[in-house]
N, C-alpha and C positions, 0 to 999 in steps of 0.2 A: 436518523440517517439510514439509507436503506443496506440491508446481509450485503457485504461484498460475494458475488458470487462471480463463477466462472461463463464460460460460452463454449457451447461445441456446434460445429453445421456438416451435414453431411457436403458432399463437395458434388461438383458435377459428375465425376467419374464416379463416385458413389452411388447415385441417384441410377445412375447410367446402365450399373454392373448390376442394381436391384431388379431393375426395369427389361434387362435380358433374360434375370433370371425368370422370373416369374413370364413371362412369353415362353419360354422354353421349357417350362416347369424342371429348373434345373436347381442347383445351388451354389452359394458364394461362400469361399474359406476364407472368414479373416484368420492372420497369421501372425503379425508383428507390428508390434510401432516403433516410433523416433522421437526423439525429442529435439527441439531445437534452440538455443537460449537467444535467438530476435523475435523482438513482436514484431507482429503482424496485428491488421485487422481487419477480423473474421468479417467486417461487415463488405470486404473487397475481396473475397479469397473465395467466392465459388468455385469459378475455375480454375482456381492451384492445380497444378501437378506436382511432383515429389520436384523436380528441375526447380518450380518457381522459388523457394524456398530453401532460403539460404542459414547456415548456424546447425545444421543436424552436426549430432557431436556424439547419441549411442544411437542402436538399434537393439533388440530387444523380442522375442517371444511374448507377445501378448501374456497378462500375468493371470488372469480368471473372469469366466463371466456370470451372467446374473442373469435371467429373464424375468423380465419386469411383469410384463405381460406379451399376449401377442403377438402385439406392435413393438413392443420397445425391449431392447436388451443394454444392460449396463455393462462396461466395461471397466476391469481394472487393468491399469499401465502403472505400473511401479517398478524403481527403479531405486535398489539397495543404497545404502550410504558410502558402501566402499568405491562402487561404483559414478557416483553421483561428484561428479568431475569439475560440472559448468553451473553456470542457473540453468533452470530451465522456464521460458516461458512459451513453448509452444509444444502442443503432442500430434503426430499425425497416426492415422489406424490404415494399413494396409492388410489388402486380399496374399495370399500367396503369390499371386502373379505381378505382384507387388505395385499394385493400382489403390494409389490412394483415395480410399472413401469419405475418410472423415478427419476434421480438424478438430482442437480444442486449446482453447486457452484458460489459465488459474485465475482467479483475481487479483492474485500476484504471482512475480516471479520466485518460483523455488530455487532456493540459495544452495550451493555446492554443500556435500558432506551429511548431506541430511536425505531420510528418506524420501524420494518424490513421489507421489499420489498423483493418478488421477482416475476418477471415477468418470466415465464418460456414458450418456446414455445416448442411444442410436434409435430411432422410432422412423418405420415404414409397415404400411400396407402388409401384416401377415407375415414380418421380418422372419419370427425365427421357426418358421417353415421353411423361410428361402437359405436359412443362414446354416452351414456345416459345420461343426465347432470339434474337427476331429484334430484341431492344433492347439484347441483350447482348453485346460481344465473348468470343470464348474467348479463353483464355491459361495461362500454365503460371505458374499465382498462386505458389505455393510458389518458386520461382524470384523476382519481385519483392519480398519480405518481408523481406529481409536487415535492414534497419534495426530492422523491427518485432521480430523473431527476436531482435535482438541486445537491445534492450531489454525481453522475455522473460528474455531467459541474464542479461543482468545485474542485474535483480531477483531472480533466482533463487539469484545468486553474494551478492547483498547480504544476502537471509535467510538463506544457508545460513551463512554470518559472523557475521553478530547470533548464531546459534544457538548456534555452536562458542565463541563468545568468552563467552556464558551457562553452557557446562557448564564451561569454565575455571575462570572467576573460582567456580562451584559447588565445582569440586576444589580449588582453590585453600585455600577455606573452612575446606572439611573436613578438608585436612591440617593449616594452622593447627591447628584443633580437637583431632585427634589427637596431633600433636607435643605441644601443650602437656599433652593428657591423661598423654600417656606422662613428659613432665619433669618432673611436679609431685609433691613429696614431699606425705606424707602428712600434714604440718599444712596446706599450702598448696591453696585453692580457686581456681578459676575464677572468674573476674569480668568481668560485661558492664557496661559503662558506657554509655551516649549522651546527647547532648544535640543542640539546634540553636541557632547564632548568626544572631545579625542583624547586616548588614550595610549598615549606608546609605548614600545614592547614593554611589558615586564614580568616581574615572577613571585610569584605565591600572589599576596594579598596588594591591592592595589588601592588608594583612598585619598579621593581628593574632595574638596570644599568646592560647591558650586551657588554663583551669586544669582536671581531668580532675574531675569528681564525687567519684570514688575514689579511695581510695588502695592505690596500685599496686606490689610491691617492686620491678618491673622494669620496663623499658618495653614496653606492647602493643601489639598490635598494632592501627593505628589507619584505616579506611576513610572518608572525605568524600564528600559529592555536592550541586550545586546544588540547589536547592527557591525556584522562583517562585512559591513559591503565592499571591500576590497578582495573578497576572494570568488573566485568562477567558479562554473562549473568543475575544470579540471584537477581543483584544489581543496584541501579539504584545512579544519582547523580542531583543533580541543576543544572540548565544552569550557565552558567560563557561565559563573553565578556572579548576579548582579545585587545589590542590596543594598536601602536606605539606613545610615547607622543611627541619624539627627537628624532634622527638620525643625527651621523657625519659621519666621514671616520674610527673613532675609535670605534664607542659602537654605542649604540640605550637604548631606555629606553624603558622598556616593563612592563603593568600595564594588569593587570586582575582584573576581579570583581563578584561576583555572582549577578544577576539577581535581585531575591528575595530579597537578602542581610536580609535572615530572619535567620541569626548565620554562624558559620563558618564552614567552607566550608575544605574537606579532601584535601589532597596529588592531584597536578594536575601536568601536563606537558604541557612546550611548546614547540610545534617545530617550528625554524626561519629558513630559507634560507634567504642570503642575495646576490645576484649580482650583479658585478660594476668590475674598472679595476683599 
């Protein structure tokens, strides 16, 4: 699965204020940014202006920069914990004369109370000739990011687990599959079975007897999973663990539990597949 990473694009006005500059052999101040907690996306937002964009919720003194090279200078926008109000998923870079040049979005939304990071790099034509940095301090950014870095590496470590634990339980499957293809005498077929059970409200441990559709000479092999599907979007629910306690060639015994087990728990669903022959 590929690095979540972020996006940044210079914007029209950005492009615009370089492009005067360097005709006039003059120079641009950047000076402050915003954060704003709506996505947007960067691939329809050239011409933003500050107006188009809606959810800015701090402004902010530009916090240090970097020159890359050249062409490219890196910016840092950070924005303390005490301070850090909303999510944030959008940052804009404004000039002094408060002409937005540059957008950037996270790979995710940074959540309130935490410090917000962004590293943003800017790349034009001989930039930090054009660029006056008399509102900016320097500083060796890469060097402060440790936090941000590290909540980078551990999303990183979190998807690369979901991933690995996905081709698992895939191989897993597929040996089931095969073993049983290879044991099965030649009266004997493969059988999929499934259903779902309803569960209503309860609390702590929950455990009921379920009879298989089919009939089975042996016991299968049998897979569970919660299904809330009674709740939307604007509703949320407790985690609940699901789990086979028995299994024959007739039933399976299936026990649910909440988590918390801090009262009881609404209307849930299980789905079972079970295969065998």
């Amino acid at each position: 699965m590929p690095k979540p990473i972020g996006k940044a694009i210079l914007t029209k006005g950005g492009i615009e204020a370089y492009k005067n500059a360097a005709v006039k052999s003059a120079s641009i101040k950047p000076k402050y940014f915003k954060f704003s907690d709506k996505e947007y996306n960067l691939d329809d937002a050239f011409n933003f202006t500050d107006a188009d964009i809606k959810g800015w919720w701090i402004k902010e003194d530009i916090t240090a920069y970097l020159p890359i090279d050249d062409n490219t200078i890196e910016y840092l926008c950070e924005v303390k914990p005490d301070k850090a109000e909303k999510f944030c998923a959008l940052c804009g870079i404004y000039l002094e004369d408060g002409a937005l040049i540059a957008l950037a979005k996270p790979p995710y939304s940074f959540p309130p109370n935490v410090a917000q990071r962004f590293k943003i790099q800017v790349t034009y034509g001989n930039l930090n000739k054009l660029t006056d940095f008399k509102y900016i301090p320097f500083e060796e950014i890469k060097r402060d990011l440790s936090k941000f870095d590290a909540q980078i590496s551990l999303s990183d470590q979190i998807i690369k687990l979901s991933d690995e634990i996905e081709k698992i339980k895939a191989k897993l499957f597929a040996d089931t599959i095969n073993k049983m293809t290879q044991n099965q005498n030649s009266s004997s077929k493969i059988k999929l079975d499934f259903g779902e059970v309803s569960i209503e409200k309860f609390s702590g441990t929950f455990c009921k007897n379920v009879a298989y559709n089919l009939s089975f000479n042996s016991t299968p092999r049998v897979v569970a999973t919660i299904n809330h599907r009674d709740y939307n979007d604007d509703s949320s629910h407790d985690p609940v663990i699901v789990w086979l306690e028995r299994k024959n060639n007739k039933e399976f015994r299936l026990c649910v539990r909440e988590v918390d087990s801090d009262g009881s728990h609404d209307q849930l669903y299980v789905d079972w597949i079970a295969i065998g022959t």
